[in-house]
FIFIPA-137530 format. One record per residue (C-alpha): x, y, z. Coordinates in steps of 0.02 Angstrom, whole numbers, plus 32768, in hexadecimal, padded with zeros to 4 digits. Layout:
BEGIN
XYZ;...
This chain:
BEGIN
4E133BA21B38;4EAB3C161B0A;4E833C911A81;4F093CDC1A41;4EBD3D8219F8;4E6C3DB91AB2;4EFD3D701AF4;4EB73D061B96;4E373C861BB9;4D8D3C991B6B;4D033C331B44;4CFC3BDF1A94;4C6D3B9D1A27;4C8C3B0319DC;4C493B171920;4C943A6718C7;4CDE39CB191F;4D3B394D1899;4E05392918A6;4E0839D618D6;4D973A561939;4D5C3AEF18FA;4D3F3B6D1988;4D043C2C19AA;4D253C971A21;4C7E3CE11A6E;4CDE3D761A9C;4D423DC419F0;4D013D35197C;4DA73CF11945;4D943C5118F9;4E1E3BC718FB;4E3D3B2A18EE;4E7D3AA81985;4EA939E31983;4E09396E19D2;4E5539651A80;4E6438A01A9B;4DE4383A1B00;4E3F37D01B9A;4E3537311B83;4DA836D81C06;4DF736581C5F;4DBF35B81CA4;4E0635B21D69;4DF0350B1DCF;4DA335281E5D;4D8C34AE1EED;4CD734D71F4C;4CB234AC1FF1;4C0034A22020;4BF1346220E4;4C4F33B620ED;4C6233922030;4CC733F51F9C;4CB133F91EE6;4D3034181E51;4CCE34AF1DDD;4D0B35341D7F;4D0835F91D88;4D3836671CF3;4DA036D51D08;4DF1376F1C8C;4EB137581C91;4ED038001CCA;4E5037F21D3A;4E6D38051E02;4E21379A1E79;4E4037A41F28;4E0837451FD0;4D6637671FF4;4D22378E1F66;4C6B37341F2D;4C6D36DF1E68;4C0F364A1E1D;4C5335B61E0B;4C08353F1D77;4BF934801D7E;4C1D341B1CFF;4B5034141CF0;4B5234CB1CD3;4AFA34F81D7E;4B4535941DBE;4B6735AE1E8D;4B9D36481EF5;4C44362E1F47;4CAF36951FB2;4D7136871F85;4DC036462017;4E8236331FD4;4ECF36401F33;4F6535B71EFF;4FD336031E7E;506435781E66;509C35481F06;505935D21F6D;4FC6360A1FC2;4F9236BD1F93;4F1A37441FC8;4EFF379C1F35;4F3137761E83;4F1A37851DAF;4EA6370B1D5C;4F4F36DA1CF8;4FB536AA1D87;4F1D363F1DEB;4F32357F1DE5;4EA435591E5F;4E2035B71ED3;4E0235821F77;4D4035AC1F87;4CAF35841FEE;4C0E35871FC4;4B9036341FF8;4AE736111FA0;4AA935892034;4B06358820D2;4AF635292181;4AFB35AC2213;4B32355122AE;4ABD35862352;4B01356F2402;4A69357E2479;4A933590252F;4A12352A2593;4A44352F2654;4AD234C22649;4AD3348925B0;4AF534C12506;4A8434822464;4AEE346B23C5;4A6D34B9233A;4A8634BE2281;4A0C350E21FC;4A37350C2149;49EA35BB2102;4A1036302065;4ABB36852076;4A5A37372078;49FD37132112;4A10378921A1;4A1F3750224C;49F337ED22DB;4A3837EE2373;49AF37F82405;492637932391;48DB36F423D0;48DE365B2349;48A235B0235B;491F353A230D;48F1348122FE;48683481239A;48C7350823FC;48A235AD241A;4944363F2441;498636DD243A;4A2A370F23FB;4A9A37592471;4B33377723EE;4B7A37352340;4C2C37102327;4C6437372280;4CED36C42203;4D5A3757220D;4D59374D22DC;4D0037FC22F7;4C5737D6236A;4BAE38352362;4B62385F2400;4AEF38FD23F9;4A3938C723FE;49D538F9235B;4A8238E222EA;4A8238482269;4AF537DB21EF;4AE43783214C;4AE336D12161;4B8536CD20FE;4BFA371A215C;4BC236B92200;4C2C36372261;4BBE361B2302;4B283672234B;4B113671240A;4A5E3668244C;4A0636342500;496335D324FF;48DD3629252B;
């Protein structure tokens, strides 16, 4: 806070909070007296959740002056109060789609869900390529170079292709779960 006896920021002590505050400078001591600066109000955004092949109306809250942006993890509540990590994946604001945005000015989130997720597998086998899916928490890291048996068979992973389109290669690096679109692997 500004105190106007040192004449720049310093840190105050608050000594009373009712309609107004009563503060002190730790530096001269000058005590004043400032208005309660005013709570935002908490929203309640819609957001749509996608979790695999179905999607679910829930809520976030939200401050009004609050800025959410793409990519960026909150909870979502159901209307039976159970709380999920999402990932914002667009942000409708009227008629338009935006990347970033106030908690005021959000109609609807566009959000997917980052607490359980399916990570797709493709397993080269000779000639042939084995469509693999295992559901795991969205934490989980996957390392490129291990060996993992999914559902009866046994690979390595040769890369992981990211959702934003970069690809990890290098042999001993991992991802989160999360942030993973397809992992490559040869049986073994």
């Amino acid at each position: 806070m500004f105190c106007t006896t040192c004449d720049e920021e310093t840190e105050h002590e608050v000594l009373s909070r009712t309609t107004n505050q009563v503060i002190k400078c730790t530096i001269c001591g000058t005590v004043s007296r400032i208005p309660v600066p005013k709570e935002p109000a908490l929203l309640q955004i819609k957001a749509i959740v996608s979790n695999e092949g179905a999607s679910s109306v829930c809520k976030c809250e939200i401050a009004e002056d609050e800025e959410v942006a793409v990519g960026d993890y909150l909870i979502a509540e159901s209307d039976d109060g159970e709380g999920t990590g999402i990932e914002v994946m667009s942000i409708e604001s009227g008629d338009k789609r935006l990347t970033k945005s106030l908690g005021k000015d959000i109609d609807t989130l566009w959000t997917r869900v980052i607490d359980q997720v399916v990570v797709r597998f493709s397993v080269h086998d000779g000639w042939h390529t084995l469509p693999l899916y295992v559901r795991c928490e969205g934490d989980e890291k996957f390392v490129v170079g291990d060996v993992y048996v999914i559902k009866g068979v046994k690979s390595r992973i040769g890369h992981i292709r990211m959702r934003n389109g970069a690809v990890t290669k290098r042999r001993g690096k991992f991802e989160v779960a999360n942030t993973i679109k397809r992992i490559y692997a040869y049986r073994i």
